[in-house]
ZATORNU-532675 format. One record per residue (C-alpha): x, y, z. Coordinates in Angstrom, 1 decimal. Example, Ala and Ser with C-alpha at 12.3 -4.5 7.8 and 13.67 -1.06 7.14 Angstrom:
12.3  -4.5  7.8 $
13.7  -1.1  7.1 $
This chain:
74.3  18.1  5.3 $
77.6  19.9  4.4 $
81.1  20.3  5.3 $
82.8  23.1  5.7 $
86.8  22.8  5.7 $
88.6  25.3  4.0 $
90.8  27.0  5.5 $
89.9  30.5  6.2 $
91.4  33.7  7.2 $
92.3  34.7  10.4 $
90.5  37.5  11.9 $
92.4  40.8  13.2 $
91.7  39.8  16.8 $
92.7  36.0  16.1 $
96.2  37.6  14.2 $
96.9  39.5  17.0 $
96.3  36.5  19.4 $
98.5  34.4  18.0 $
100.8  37.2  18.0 $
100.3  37.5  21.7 $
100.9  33.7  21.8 $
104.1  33.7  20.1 $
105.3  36.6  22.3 $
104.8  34.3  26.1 $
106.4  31.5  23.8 $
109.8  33.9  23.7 $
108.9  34.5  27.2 $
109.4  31.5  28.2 $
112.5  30.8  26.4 $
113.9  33.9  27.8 $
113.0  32.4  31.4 $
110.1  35.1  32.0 $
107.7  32.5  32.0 $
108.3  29.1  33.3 $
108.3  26.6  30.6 $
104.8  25.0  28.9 $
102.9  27.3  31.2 $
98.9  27.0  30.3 $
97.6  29.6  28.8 $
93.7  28.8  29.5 $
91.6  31.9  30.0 $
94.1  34.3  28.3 $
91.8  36.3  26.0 $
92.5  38.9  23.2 $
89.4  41.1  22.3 $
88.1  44.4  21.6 $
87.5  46.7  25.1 $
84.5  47.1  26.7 $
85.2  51.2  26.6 $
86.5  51.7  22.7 $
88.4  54.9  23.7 $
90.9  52.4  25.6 $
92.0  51.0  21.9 $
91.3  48.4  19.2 $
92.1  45.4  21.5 $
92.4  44.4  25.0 $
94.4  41.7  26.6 $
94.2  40.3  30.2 $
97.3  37.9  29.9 $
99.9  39.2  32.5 $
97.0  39.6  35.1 $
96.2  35.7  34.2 $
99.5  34.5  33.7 $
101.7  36.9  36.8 $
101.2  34.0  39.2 $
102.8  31.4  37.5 $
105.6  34.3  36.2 $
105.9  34.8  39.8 $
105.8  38.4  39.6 $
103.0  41.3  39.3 $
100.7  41.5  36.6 $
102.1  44.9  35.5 $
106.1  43.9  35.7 $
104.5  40.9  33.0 $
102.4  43.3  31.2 $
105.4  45.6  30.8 $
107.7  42.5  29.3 $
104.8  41.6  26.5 $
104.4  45.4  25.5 $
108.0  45.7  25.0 $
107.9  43.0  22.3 $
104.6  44.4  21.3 $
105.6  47.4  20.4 $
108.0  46.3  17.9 $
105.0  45.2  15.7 $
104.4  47.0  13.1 $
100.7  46.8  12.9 $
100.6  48.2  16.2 $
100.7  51.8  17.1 $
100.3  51.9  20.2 $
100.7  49.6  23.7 $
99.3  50.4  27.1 $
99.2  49.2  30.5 $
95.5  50.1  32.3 $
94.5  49.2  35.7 $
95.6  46.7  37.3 $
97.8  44.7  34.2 $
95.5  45.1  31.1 $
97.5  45.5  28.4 $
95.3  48.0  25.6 $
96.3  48.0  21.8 $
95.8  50.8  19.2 $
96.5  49.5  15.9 $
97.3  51.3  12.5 $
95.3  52.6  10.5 $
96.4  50.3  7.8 $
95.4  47.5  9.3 $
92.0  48.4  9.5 $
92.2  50.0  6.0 $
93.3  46.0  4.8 $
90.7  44.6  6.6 $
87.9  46.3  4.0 $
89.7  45.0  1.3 $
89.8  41.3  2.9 $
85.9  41.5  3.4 $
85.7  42.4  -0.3 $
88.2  39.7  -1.2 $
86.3  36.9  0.8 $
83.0  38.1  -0.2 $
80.3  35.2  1.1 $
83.1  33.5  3.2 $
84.1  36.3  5.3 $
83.6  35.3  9.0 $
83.6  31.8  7.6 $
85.6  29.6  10.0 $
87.2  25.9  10.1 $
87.4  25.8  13.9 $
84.9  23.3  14.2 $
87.4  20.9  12.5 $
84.4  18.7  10.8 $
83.5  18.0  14.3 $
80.3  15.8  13.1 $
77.3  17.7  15.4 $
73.8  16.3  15.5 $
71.3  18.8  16.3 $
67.7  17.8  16.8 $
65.0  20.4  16.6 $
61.2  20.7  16.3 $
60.1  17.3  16.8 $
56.3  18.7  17.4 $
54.1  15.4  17.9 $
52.7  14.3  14.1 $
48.9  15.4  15.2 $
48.3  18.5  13.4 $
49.8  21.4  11.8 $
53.1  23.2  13.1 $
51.6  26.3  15.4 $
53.7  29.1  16.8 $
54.5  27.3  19.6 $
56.6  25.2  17.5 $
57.9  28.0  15.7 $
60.5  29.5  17.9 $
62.4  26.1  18.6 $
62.5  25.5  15.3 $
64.1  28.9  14.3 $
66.8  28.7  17.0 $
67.7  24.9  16.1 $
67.8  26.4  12.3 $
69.9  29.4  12.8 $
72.3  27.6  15.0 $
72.3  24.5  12.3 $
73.2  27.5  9.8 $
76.1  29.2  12.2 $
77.9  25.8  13.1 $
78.4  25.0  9.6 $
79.2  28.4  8.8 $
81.9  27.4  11.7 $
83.8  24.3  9.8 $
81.5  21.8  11.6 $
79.2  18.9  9.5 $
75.8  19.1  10.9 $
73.3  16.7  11.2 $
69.5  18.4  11.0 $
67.2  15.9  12.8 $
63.6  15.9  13.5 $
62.2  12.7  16.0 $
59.0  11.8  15.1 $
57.1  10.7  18.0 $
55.0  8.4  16.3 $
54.7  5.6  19.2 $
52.5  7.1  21.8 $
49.1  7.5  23.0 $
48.6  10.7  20.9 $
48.9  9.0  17.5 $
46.3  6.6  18.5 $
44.3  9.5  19.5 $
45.1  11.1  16.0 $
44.0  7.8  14.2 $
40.5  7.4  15.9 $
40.0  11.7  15.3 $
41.0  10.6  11.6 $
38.4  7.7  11.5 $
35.9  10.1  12.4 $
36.6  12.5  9.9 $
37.0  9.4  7.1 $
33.4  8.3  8.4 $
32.1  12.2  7.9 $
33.7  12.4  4.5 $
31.3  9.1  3.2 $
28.9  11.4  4.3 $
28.1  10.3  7.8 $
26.9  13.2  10.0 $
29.3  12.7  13.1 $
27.7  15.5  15.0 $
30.4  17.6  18.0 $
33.3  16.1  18.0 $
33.7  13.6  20.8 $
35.8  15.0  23.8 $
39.3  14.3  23.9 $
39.5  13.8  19.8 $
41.5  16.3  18.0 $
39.0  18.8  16.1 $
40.7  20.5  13.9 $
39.8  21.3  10.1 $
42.8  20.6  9.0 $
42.0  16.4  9.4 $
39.4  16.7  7.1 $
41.4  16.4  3.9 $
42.9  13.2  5.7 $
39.6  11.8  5.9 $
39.0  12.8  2.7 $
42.1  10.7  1.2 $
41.6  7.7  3.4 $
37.5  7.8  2.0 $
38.5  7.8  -1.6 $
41.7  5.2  -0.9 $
39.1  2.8  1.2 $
35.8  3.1  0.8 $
33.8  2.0  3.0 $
35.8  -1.2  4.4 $
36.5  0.4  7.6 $
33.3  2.3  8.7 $
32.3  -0.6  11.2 $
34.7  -2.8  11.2 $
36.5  -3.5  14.8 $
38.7  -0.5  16.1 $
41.4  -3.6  16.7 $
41.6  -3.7  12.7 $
41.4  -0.4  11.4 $
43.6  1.3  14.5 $
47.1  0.7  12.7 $
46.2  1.5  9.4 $
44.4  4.3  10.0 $
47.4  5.7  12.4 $
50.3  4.9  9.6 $
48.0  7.2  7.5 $
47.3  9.7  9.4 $
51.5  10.1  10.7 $
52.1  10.1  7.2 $
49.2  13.1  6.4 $
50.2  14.9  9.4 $
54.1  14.6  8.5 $
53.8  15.8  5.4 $
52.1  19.1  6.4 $
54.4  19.9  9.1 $
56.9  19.7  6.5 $
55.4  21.6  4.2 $
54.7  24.1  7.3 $
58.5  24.1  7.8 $
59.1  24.5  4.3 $
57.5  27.9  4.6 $
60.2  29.4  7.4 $
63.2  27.9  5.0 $
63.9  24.6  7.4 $
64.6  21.4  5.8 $
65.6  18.1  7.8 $
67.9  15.5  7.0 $
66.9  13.2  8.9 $
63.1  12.4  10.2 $
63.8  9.8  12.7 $
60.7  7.3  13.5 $
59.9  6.4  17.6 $
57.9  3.5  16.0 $
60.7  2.0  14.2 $
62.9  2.5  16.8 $
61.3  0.5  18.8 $
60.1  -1.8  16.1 $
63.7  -2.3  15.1 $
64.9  -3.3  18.7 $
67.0  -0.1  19.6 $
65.5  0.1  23.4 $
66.6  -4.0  24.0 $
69.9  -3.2  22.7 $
70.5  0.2  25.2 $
69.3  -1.8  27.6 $
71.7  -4.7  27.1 $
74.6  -2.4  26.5 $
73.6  -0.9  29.7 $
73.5  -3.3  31.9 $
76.4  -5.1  30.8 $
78.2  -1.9  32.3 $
76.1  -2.5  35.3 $
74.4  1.1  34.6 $
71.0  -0.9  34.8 $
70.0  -3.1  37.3 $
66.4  -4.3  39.3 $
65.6  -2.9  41.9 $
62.7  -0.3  43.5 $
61.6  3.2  43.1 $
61.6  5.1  46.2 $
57.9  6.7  47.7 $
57.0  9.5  46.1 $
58.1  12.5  48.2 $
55.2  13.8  50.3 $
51.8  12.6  50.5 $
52.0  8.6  49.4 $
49.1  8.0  47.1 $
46.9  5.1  48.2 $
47.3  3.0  45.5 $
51.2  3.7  45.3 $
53.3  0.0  45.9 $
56.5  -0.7  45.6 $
57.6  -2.4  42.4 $
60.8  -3.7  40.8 $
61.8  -2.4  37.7 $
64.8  -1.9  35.6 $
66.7  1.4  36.7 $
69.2  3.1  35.1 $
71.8  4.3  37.7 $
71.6  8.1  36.4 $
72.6  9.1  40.2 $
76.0  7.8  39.2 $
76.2  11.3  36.4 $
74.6  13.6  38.5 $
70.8  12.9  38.5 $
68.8  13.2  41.9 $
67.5  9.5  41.6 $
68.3  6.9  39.7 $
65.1  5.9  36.4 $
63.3  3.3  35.3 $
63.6  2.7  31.6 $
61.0  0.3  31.8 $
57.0  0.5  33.4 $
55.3  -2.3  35.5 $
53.5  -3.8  32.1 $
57.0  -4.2  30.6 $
56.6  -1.2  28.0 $
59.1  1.2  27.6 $
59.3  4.6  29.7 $
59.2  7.7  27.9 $
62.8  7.6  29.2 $
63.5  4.5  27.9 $
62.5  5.3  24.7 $
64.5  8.4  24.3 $
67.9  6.7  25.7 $
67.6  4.8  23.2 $
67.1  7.4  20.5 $
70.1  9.6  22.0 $
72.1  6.3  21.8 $
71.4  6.1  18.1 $
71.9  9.7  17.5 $
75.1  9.0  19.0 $
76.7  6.5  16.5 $
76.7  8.7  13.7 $
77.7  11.7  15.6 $
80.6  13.4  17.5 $
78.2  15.7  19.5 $
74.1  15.9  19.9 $
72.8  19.0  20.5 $
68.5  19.1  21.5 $
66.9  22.0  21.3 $
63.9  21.5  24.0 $
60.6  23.7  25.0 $
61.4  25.5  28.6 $
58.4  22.7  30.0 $
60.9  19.6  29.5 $
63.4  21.2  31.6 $
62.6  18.8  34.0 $
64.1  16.0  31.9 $
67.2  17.6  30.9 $
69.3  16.1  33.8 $
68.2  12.0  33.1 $
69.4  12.6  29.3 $
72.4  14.2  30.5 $
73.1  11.6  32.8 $
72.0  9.2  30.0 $
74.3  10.4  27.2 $
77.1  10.5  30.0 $
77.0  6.5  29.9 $
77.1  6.8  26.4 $
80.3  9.1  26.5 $
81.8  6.9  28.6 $
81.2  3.6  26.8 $
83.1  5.9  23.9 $
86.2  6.8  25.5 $
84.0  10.2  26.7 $
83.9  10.8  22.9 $
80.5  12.6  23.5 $
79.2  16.1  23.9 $
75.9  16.8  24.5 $
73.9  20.1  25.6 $
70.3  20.7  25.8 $
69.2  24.5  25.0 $
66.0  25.4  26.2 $
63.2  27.5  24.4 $
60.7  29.6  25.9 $
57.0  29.9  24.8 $
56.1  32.9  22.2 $
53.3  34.7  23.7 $
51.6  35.7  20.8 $
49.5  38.7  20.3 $
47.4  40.4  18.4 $
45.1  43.8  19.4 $
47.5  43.9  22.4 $
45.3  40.6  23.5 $
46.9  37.0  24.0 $
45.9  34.8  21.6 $
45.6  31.2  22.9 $
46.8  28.1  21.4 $
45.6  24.6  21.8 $
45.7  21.7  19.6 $
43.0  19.6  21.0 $
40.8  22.9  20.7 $
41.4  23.5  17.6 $
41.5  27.1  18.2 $
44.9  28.0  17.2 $
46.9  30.4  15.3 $
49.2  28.2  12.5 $
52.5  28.9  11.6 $
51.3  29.3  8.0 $
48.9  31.5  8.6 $
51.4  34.0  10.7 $
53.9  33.8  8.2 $
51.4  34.5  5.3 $
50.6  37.7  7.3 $
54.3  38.8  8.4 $
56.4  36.9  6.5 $
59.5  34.2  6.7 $
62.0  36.6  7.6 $
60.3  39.0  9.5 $
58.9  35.7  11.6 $
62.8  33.8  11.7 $
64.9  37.4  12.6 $
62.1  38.2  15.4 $
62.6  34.5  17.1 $
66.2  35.2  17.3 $
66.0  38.8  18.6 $
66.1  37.5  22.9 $
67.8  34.6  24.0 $
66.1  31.3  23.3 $
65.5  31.1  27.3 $
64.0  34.5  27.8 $
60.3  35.1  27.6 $
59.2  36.8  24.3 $
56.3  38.4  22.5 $
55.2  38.3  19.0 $
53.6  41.4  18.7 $
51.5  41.7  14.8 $
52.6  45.2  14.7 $
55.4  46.0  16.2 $
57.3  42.8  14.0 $
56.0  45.1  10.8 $
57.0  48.7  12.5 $
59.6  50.7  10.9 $
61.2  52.4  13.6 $
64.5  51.7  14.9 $
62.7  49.4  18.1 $
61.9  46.7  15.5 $
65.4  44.7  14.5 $
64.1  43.1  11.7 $
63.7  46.8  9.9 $
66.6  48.5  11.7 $
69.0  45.6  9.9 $
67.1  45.4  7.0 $
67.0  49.2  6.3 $
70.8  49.4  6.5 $
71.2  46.9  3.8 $
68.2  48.8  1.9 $
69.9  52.2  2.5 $
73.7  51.1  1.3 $
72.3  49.6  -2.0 $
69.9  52.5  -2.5 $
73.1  54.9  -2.1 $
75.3  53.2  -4.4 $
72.6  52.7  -7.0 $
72.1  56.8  -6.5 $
75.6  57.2  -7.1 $
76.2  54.7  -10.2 $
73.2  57.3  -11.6 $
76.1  59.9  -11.0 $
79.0  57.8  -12.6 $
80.3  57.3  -9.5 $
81.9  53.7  -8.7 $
83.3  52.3  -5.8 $
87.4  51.9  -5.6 $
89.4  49.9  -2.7 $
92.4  51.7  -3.9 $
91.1  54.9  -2.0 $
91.6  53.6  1.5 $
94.1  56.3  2.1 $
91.5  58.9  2.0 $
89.1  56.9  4.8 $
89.2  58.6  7.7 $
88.3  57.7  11.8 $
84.9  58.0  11.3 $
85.3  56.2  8.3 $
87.4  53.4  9.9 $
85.3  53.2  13.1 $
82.8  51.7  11.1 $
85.3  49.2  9.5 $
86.2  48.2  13.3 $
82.6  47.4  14.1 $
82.5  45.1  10.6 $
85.4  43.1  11.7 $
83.8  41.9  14.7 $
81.6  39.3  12.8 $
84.4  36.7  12.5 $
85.0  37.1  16.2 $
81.4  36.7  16.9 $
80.7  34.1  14.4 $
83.5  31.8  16.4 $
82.3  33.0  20.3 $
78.5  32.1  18.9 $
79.9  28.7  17.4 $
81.6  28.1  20.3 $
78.6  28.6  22.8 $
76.0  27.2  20.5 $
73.9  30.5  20.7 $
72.8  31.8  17.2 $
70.8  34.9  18.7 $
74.4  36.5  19.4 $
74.5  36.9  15.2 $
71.1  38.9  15.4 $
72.2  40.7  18.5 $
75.4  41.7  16.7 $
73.8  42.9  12.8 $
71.7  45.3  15.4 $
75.2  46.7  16.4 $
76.3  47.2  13.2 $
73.0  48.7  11.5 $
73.4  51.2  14.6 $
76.8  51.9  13.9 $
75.9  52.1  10.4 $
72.8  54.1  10.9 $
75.0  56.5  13.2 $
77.6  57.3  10.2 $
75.3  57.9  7.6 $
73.4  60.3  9.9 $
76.3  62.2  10.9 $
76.3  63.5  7.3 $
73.0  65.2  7.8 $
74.7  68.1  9.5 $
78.1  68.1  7.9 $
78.0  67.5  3.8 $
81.9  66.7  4.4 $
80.9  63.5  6.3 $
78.0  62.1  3.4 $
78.8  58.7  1.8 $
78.4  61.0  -1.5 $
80.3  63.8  -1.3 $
82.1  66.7  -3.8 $
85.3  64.8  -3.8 $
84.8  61.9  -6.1 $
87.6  59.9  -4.7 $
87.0  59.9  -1.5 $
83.3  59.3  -2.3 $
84.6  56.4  -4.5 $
86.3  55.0  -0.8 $
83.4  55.2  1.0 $
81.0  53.7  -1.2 $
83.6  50.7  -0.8 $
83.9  50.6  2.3 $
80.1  51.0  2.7 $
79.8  48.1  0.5 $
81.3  45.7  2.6 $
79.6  46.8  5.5 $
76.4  45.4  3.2 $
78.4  42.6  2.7 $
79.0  41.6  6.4 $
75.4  42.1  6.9 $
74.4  39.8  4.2 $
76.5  37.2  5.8 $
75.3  37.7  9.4 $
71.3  37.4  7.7 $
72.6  34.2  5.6 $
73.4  32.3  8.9 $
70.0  33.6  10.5 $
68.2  32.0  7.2 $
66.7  35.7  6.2 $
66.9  37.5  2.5 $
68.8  40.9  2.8 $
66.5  43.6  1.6 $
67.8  46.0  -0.9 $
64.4  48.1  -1.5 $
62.2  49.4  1.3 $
């Protein structure tokens, strides 16, 4: 964990914002506007077409209404003011009440020097506040090694662990280790087999429904040389627990070792077992219903066909109707143990008393869940005052390839493809940039080769060559005796500063990412930017005038600055996404 609270720079777009904002504050004092009018949904960003200008601003078409007048008699007040700025060159209505900005050229020319100036921080921001935000991610079962069906949830949580703090929040990294179900005493009796092989027992096929995999003989193994041969008939009823502790403990500390290999690290592994053991679902359950947000009563039918054996039974519900489920739950089965839901509104209600906002990060087939926890951590929210934010983001299953054939996954099986293994092949970074290259919800193949191709279809290499390229030119030009010099700006031309424009996005995207909780955006923009990048750098192919290197020594001595901190923002975007810039390719 880390906190992030200094103060940072504002951004071009957020200067100019609050620049806008100060302009509908004299507004309103010069009765323009009516007094404390609400700004919400005013917006101040860079144009969808660039060749309407450096920023775009829909306030008189949001704020005409209230100003009783049209949006362009509004628009025509804040450009009047607007115009006086200095840093602005020039001010334009479009359409319907847009109001476009051109700025000067020196603003641009500062911002490269800023990005030099902040270095690592640039794009940092302190709008999170130190908003405490517990994010939970992975949390794969404890019955074998991490597979790459685990992978992609676990590089999303990551990533957007990485670009909150980066944001000026304090994030909790959380893994919940289901260690209280049926599949752990399924893990302990496939361990128990293995510890029975490893005295040298011949155990034949393994027995259907056990877990086959290789990777539990080295548990067997251990608990052989720690035991002996105590356990080899004694009654399942006494080896069952022990045998289980071991085995959670074996399997945990390969999954973190697995993680370990992609760069993740938790701070805090969070036990179902001892949740319950330490009373946690008694107490929800007691807060709950003293809120009367549990109470007795009977599930309706299934919908459809009734089953035969189906009766009616009282349990204890939780009134999740009341937050905008479709039926209230029970937290509780007919033997008295605790529902799967039970269990976890307990955990979110602990995850909840050290935190300001939980965040779960979910495979796409618990979707069907998502609404009782919402409703749950609802109740929660409003036992705190509605101190509470919670969202769920969903991940999609990596179809994996290789030969342009599927290759399937399944634990019980055996037959799987392990995270180790793929990132042995491809590596961490090529695996962690790839996961973050489509929207956590979309579908997405892991192609072998194409991850590896170097063609400007692969991400990972278009971004990494840009940073590979810059560092390759400036070492090319150190050769020559050429260094780079801020103090050149002047000499930086459109071309030059249309590259700086791009750069300066990443603060605005870092906060819009932060803000929506989707780390992919990051990836998405460094694309933008090694294409923008890629695109100047080629435009000196045909025109020596427009090389990074050039005959004129100063001006070369500008661009390899300003090319520089294009490297710079990239290292930055790649830092939050937990991948190494490359400087050789």
């Amino acid at each position: 964990m880390s906190k992030q609270q200094m103060p940072r720079r504002n951004t071009v777009h957020a200067a100019f914002a609050e620049k806008l904002d100060a302009i509908l504050s004299a507004l309103e004092m010069e009765g323009n506007l009516p007094p404390d009018t609400p700004r919400t949904g005013v917006t101040v960003e860079p144009p969808r077409d660039a060749t309407h200008g450096d920023l775009s601003s829909n306030a008189a078409m949001v704020l005409a209404k209230q100003a009783r007048t049209n949006p362009r008699e509004l628009a025509a007040k804040i450009i009047e003011k607007l115009d006086r700025d200095a840093d602005v060159e020039s001010a334009d209505i479009a359409g319907p009440g847009f109001i476009n900005l051109r700025l000067a050229e020196s603003t641009w020319r500062e911002e490269v020097a800023a990005i030099a100036a902040l270095g690592d921080d640039y794009g940092r921001s302190d709008m999170g506040e130190g908003q405490r935000v517990n994010i939970e991610y992975v949390s794969a079962n404890p019955t074998g090694p991490m597979h790459m069906g685990h992978c992609r949830g676990a590089v999303v949580g990551d990533a957007l662990a990485a670009l909150l703090e980066y944001a000026g929040h304090e994030v909790i990294r959380e893994y919940y280790v289901n260690d209280a179900g049926a599949q752990v005493d399924t893990l302990a009796r496939s361990a128990h087999l293995r510890y029975r092989e490893a005295l040298g027992e011949d155990i034949g096929a393994i027995t259907e429904g056990l877990y086959p995999g290789d990777y539990l003989r080295p548990v067997g193994k251990a608990l052989a040389e720690e035991l002996g041969k105590r356990y080899v008939s004694a009654p399942e009823q006494e080896w069952l627990p022990v045998f289980r502790d071991r085995a959670v403990a074996a399997m945990m500390d390969l999954i973190r070792q697995d993680l370990a290999l992609l760069g993740i690290h938790h701070d805090v592994f969070a036990s179902e077992a001892k949740l319950q053991q330490a009373g946690k679902p008694e107490a929800a359950e007691r807060w709950l219903r003293s809120r009367d947000l549990v109470y007795d009563g009977i599930l309706e039918a299934p919908k459809g066909k009734t089953p035969d054996d189906w009766e009616p039974v009282e349990l204890p519900l939780f009134r999740s109707t009341k937050f905008g489920d479709d039926q209230d739950r029970p937290i509780r089965k007919s033997d008295g143990k605790w529902t799967y839901f039970g269990a976890d509104l307990a955990y979110h209600m602990q995850k909840a008393e050290d935190a300001d906002a939980l965040i779960d990060i979910w495979g796409a087939d618990h979707s069907g869940t998502v609404k009782r926890i919402k409703a749950a951590v609802a109740a929660l929210s409003e036992g705190k005052g509605g101190a509470i934010h919670f969202d769920v983001k969903l991940v999609q299953m990596v179809n994996l390839l290789r030969d342009g054939e599927p290759v399937k996954m399944s634990k019980r099986s055996g037959n799987f493809v392990t995270l180790a293994e793929v990132v042995e092949e491809v590596g961490k970074d090529v695996v962690r940039f790839t996961m973050l290259t489509r929207k956590p919800e979309a579908q997405m193949e892991f192609d072998f080769a194409k991850v590896i191709e170097q063609s400007k279809d692969n991400p990972v290499f278009y971004v990494q060559y840009a940073n590979a390229r810059i560092h390759s030119t400036l070492r090319r030009a150190a050769a020559e005796g050429i260094t780079s010099a801020g103090d050149n700006s002047d000499l930086l031309g459109p071309a030059d500063l249309a590259l700086v424009k791009q750069a300066a996005q990443f603060p605005r995207i870092v906060e819009a990412a932060a803000q929506a909780r989707e780390a992919h955006r990051i990836a998405f923009y460094l694309y933008d930017l090694a294409a923008a990048f890629h695109a100047y750098w080629n435009a000196g192919n045909d025109d020596a005038a427009k090389r990074v290197i050039t005959a004129d020594r100063d001006l070369t001595a500008a661009r390899l600055f300003l090319v520089s901190q294009v490297a710079q923002v990239i290292r930055n975007g790649l830092a939050i996404l937990g991948v190494e810039p490359v400087e050789e390719m």
